[in-house]
C-alpha positions in Angstrom: -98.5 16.1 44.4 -97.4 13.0 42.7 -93.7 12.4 42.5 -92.3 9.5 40.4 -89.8 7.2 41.1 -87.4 7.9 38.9 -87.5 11.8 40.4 -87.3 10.0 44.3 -84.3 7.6 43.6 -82.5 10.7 41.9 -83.2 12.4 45.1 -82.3 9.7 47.1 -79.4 9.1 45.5 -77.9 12.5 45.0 -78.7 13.1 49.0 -76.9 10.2 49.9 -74.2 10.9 48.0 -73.7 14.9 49.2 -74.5 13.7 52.8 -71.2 11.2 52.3 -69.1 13.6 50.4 -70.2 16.7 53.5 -69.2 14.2 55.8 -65.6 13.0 54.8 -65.2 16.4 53.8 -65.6 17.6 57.0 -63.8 14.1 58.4 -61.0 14.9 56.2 -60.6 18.4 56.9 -60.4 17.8 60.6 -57.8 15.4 60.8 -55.8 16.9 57.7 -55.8 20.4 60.2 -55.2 18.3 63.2 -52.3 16.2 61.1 -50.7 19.7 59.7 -51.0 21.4 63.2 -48.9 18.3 64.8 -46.2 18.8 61.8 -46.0 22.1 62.5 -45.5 21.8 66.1 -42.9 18.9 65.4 -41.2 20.9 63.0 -41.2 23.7 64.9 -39.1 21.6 68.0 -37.0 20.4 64.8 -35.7 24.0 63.9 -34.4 24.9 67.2 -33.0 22.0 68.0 -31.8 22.7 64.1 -30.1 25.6 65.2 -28.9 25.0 68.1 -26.8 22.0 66.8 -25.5 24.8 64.1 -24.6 27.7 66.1 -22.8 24.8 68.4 -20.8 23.7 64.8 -20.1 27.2 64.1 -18.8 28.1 67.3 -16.3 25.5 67.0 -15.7 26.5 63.2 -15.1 30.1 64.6 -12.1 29.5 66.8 -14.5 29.1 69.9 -15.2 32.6 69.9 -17.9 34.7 69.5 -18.2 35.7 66.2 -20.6 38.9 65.5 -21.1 38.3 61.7 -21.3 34.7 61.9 -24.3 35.2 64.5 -25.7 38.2 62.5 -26.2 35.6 59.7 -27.9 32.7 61.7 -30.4 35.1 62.9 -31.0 37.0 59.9 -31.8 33.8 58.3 -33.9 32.4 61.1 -35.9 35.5 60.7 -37.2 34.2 57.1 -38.3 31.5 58.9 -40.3 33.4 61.3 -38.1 33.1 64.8 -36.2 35.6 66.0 -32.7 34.6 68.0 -31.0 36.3 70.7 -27.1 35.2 71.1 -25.7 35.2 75.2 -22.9 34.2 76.8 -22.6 31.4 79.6 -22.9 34.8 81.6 -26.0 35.7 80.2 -24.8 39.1 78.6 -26.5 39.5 75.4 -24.0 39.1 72.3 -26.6 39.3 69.7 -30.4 40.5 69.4 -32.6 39.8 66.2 -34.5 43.0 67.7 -32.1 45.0 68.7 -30.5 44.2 65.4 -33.8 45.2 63.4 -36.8 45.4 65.4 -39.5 46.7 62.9 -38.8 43.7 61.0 -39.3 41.2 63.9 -42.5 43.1 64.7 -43.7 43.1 61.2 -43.3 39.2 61.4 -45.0 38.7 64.8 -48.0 41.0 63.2 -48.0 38.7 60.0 -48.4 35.2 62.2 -50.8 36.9 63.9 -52.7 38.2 60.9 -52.0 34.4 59.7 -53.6 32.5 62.5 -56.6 35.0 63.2 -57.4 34.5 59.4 -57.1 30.7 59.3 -58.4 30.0 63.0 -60.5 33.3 64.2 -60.4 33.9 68.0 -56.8 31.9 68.1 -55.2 32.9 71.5 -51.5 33.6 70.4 -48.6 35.8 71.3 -44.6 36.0 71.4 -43.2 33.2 73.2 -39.8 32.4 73.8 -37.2 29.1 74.7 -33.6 29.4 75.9 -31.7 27.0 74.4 -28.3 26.0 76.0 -24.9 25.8 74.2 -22.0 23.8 75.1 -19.1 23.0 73.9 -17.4 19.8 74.6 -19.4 19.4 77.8 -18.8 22.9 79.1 -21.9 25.4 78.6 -20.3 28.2 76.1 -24.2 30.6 76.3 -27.2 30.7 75.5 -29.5 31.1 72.3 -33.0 32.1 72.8 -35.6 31.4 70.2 -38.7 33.5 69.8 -41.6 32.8 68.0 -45.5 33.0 67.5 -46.7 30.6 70.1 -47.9 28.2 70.9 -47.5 27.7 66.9 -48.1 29.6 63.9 -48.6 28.9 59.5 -46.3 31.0 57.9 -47.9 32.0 54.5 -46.3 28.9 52.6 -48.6 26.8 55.3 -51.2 28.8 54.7 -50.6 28.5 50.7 -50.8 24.8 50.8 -53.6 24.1 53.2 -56.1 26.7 50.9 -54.1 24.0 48.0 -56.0 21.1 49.7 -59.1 22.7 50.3 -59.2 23.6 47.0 -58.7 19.8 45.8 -61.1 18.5 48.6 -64.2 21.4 47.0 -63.5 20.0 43.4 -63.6 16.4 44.3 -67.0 17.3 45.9 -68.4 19.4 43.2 -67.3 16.4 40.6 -68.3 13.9 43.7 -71.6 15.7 43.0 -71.9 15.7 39.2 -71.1 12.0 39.1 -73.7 11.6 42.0 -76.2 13.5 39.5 -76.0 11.6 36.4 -75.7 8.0 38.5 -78.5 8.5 40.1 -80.6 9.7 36.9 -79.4 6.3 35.1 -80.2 4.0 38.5 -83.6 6.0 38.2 -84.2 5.6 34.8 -83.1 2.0 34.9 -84.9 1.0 37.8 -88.5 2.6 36.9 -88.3 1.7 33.1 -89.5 -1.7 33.7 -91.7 -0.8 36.5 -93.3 1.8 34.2 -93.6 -1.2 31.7 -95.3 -3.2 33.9 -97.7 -0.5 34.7 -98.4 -0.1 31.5 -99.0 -4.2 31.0 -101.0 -4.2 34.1 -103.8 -1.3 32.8 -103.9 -3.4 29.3 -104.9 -6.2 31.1 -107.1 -4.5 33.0 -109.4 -2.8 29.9 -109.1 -6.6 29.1 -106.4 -7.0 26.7 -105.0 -9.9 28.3 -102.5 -10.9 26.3 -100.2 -7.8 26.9 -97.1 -9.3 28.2 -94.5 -7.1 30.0 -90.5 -8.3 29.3 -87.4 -7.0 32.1 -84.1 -6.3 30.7 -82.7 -6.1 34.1 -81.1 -8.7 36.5 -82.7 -7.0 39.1 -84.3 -10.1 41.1 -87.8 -7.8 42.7 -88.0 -6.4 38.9 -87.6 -9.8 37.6 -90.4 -11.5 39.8 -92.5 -8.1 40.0 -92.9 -8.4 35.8 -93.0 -12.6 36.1 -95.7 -11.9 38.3 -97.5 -9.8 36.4 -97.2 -12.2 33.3 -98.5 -15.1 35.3 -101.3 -12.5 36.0 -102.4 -11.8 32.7 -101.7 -15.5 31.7 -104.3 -16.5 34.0 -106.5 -13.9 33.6 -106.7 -14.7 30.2 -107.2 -18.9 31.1 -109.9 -18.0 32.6 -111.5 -15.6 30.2 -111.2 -18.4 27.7 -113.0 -20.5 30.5 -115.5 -18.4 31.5 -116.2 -18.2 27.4 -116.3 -22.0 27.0 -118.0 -22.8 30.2 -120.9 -19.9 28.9 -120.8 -22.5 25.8 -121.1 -25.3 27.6 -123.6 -24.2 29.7 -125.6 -23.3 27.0 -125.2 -26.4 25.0 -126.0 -28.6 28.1 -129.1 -26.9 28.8 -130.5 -26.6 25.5 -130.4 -30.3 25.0 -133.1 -31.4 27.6 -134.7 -28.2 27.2 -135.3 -28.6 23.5 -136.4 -32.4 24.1 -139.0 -31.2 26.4 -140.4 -28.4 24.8 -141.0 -30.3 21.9 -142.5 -33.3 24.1 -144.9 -30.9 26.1 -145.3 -29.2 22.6 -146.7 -32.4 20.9 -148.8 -33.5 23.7 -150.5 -29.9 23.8 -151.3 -29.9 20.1 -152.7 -33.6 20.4 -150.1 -35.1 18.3 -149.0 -37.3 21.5 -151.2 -38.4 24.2 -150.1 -37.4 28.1 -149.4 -40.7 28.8 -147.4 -42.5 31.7 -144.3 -43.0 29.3 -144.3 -39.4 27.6 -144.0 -37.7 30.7 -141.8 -40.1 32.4 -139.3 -38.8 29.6 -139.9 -35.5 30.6 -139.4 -36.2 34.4 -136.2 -37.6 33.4 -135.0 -34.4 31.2 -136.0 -32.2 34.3 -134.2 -34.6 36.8 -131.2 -34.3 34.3 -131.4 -30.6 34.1 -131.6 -30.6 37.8 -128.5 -33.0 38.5 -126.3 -30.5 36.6 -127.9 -27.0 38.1 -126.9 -29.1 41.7 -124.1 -30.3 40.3 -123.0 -26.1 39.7 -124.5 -25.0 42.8 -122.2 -27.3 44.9 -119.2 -26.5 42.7 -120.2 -22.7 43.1 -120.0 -23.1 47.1 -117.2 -25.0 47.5 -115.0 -22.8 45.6 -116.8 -19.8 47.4 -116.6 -21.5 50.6 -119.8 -21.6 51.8 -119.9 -24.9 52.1 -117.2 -25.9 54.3 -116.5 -29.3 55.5 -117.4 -31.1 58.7 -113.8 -32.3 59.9 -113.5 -35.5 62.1 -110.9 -38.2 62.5 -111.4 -40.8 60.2 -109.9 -44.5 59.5 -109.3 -43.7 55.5 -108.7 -47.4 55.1 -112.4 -48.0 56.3 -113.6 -45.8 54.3 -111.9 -47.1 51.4 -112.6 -50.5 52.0 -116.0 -50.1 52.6 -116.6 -48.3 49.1 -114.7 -50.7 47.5 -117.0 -53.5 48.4 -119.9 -51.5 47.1 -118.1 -51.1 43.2 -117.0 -54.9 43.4 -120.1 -56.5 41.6 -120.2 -53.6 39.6 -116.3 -54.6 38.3 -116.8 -57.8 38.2 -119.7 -57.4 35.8 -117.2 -55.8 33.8 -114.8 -58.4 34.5 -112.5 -55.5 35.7 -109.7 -57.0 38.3 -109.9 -54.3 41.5 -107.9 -54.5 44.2 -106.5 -52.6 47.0 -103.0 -51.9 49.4 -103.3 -50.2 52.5 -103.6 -50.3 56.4 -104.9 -48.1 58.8 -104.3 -44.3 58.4 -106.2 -41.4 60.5 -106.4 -38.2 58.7 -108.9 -35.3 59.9 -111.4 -35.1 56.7 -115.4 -34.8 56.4 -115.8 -38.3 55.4 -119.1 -37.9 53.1 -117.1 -35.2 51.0 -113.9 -37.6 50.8 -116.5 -40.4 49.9 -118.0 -38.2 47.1 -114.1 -37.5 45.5 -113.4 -41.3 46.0 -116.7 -42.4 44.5 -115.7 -39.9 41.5 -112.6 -41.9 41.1 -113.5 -45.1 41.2 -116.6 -44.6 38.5 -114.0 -42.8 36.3 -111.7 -45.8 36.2 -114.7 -48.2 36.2 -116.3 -46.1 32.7 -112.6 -46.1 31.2 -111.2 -49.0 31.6 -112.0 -52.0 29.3 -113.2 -55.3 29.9 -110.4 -57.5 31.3 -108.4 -54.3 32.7 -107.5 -54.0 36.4 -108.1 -50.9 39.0 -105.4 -50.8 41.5 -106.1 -48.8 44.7 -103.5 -47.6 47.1 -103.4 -46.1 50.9 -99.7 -44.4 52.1 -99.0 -42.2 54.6 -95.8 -40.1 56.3 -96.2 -38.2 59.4 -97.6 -35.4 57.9 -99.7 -36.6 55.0 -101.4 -39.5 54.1 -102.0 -40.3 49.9 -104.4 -42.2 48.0 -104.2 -43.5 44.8 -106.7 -44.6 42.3 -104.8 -46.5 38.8 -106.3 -47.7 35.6 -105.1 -49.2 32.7 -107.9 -47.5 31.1 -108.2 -45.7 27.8 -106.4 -42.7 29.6 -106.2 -38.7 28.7 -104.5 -37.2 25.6 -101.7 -34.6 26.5 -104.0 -32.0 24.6 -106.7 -32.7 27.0 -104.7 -33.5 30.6 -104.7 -29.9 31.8 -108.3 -29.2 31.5 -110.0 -32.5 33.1 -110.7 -30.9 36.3 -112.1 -27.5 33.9 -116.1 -27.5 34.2 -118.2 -29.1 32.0 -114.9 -30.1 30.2 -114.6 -33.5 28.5 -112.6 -34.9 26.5 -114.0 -36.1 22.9 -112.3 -39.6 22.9 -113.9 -40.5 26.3 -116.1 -38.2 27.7 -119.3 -38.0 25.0 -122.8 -37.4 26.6 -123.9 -40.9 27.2 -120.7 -42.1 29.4 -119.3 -38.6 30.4 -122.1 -37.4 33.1 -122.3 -33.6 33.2 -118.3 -32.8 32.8 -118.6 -31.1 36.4 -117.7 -34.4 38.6 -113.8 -33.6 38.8 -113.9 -29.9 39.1 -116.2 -31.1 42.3 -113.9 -33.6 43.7 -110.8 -30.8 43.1 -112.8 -28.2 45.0 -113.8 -30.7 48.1 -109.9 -31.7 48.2 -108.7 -27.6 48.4 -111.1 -27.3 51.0 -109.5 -30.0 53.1 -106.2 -28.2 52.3 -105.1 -30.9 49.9 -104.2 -31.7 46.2 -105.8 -33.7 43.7 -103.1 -34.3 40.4 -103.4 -36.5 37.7 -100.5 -38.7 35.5 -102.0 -40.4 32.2 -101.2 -41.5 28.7 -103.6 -42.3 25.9 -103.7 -46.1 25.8 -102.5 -46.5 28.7 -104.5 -45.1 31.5 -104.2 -43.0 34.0 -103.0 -42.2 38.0 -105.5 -39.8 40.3 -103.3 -39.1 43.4 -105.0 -37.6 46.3 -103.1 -36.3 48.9 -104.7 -34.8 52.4 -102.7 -33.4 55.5 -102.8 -35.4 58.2 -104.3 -32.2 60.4 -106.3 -29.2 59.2 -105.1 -26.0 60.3 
């Protein structure tokens, strides 16, 4: 069974929040009992020593005698406090006896302590204990009071009254602990999957092809914010490449029925008699097939480089030799074109297959060489940093409109200013040299501005992983 998110973080939530509230209930219970049992005991010490101090004063106030009423009104009143006094001399004869006095009633309170305690704290060992306290009188001991109790301690009913008081508070702080735990986690859970339920739903538009469903997240959330970014850059380029894989259909079309045409209508004329078979007839028709060969080659290598089935042949190579090298096979064809070409760099290694590097610099160079006008200079750079090493290829050319800059390295993608039929090749070259440059785990980027030519950078690591 299937359990949404929304339902989990409630869960999760809720738990958490019950497992905390058990917990310092049970934290707070213990040390409020432990705290209240130490103030009992403390207060317990506190009243004798309470009445001792009084029953000395009294003495005094009595004529330092024993006085029967006076000590029948200190115990009687000790008794609502739950001790029960017994008066004697410094002789130890008994003056005064809370039991003998009334006995049912100290028994009745040692049976309600009892009751009290077992209640409260079941299997509590208690029972009557008792401490002789002594009296004196300006130094002199004048008796003894005795002091019986509920031992080792005992909750009267007051004590009992106000701890039930607390557990009562600590129960409804929990049950609205709870409630509050209930509807938080219900809003966290409603707030967290709403935009992960949107994105869901983006992601199956753009599956059954509606690719320009778009999610939006409301929330600050950082994961929610990249996980619906992510998704949008998704469907962005999903939908790039849907328009691609349309125009490049188009393309493909349009360059194939171009030489296909020409030839069917030259083989169609020679059949029929119209044209004789001659040398130069199908000489034109070689040349449409070599054409139409050139760009199914042309795919074929572009289709394995991106698939990686042709993977490059990596060796150490001198990249200024290599440049300089090809460089002095373009120079008559610059000069024809009384193009000014020249070159800054020194030695720098770089691990490269140096027939696919030549191939991307050969594209370069023949770009600048078609684009740039008579008179206009080609400037050709080696750099390098201990991790990379950067070549650049610079014409004053005609350059790239904005409109057309992010598509050069598209295939079969030129640009209508610059890139016609007769000049522009097969549109595939630059998608080619892009492809060989990924595979060597470089970059290829391009700066330009109509009128006023163009930058090709390429930049390789200096070692392939």
């Amino acid at each position: 069974m299937k359990i949404s998110l929304r339902v989990k973080l409630t869960a999760a939530f809720i738990s958490l929040a019950l497992l905390l509230i058990l917990l310092f209930s049970f934290v707070a219970n213990s040390l409020l009992e432990q705290q209240f049992t130490a103030y009992i005991v403390n207060r317990l010490a506190q009243k004798s020593q309470d009445l001792v101090t009084l029953v000395n004063a009294s003495y005094q106030d009595w004529g330092r005698v024993w006085y029967e009423e006076g000590m029948h009104s200190i115990g009687t009143n000790a008794m609502l406090d739950g001790l029960i006094l017994r008066f004697e001399d410094a002789d130890g004869k008994v003056l005064w006896d809370a039991r003998t006095h009334d006995d049912g009633m100290c028994s009745s309170i040692l049976e309600q302590m009892a009751v009290n305690m077992q209640e409260h704290r079941p299997g509590f060992e208690g029972g009557y204990q008792e401490t002789l306290k002594p009296l004196t009188d300006q130094g002199i001991t004048i008796g003894y009071l005795a002091i019986g109790y509920y031992g080792p301690y005992f909750f009267s009913s007051q004590d009992l009254a106000f701890l039930g008081t607390l557990n009562n508070y600590i129960v409804w702080m929990a049950l609205l602990s709870s409630l509050a735990s209930l509807f938080l986690g219900q809003w966290l859970g409603w707030r967290v999957s709403r935009p992960i339920t949107e994105v869901i739903g983006t992601t199956e538009k753009i599956a059954a092809g509606n690719f320009g469903s778009r999610a939006s997240c409301k929330v600050n959330t950082r994961e929610l914010v990249d996980l619906t970014d992510a998704v949008n850059r998704m469907g962005r380029s999903l939908e790039e490449q849907e328009r691609i894989r349309q125009r490049l259909t188009s393309d493909v079309a349009h360059e194939l029925r171009t030489p296909i045409a020409t030839l069917q209508s030259h083989l169609e004329a020679m059949i029929d008699g119209v044209w004789p078979a001659d040398t130069a007839r199908l000489t034109s028709c070689h040349e449409e097939t070599i054409r139409l060969a050139g760009l199914v080659g042309d795919l074929e290598q572009l289709m394995q480089f991106e698939n990686q089935i042709q993977k490059p042949h990596f060796k150490t190579v001198d990249l200024d030799d290599l440049i300089r090298n090809l460089l002095r096979n373009f120079e008559n064809d610059f000069r024809r074109k009384s193009i000014r070409l020249s070159y800054d760099g020194s030695m720098e290694t770089v691990e490269c297959d140096p027939d696919k590097i030549s191939q991307v610099l050969v594209n370069l160079l023949s770009n600048a060489l078609k684009y740039t006008n008579e008179g206009g200079q080609v400037k050709v750079r080696l750099s390098g940093s201990p991790e990379q090493v950067q070549v650049t290829v610079e014409d004053s050319g005609i350059g790239i409109s904005e409109a057309d800059l992010p598509h050069i390295f598209n295939r079969l993608y030129r640009a209508d200013q610059s890139r016609d039929r007769q000049t522009g090749g097969s549109g595939i070259g630059l998608t080619i040299a892009r492809a060989i440059v990924r595979a060597h785990q470089g970059v290829l980027a391009v700066k330009s501005r109509q009128g006023k030519g163009s930058v090709f950078t390429m930049t390789l690591p200096r070692k392939q992983a």
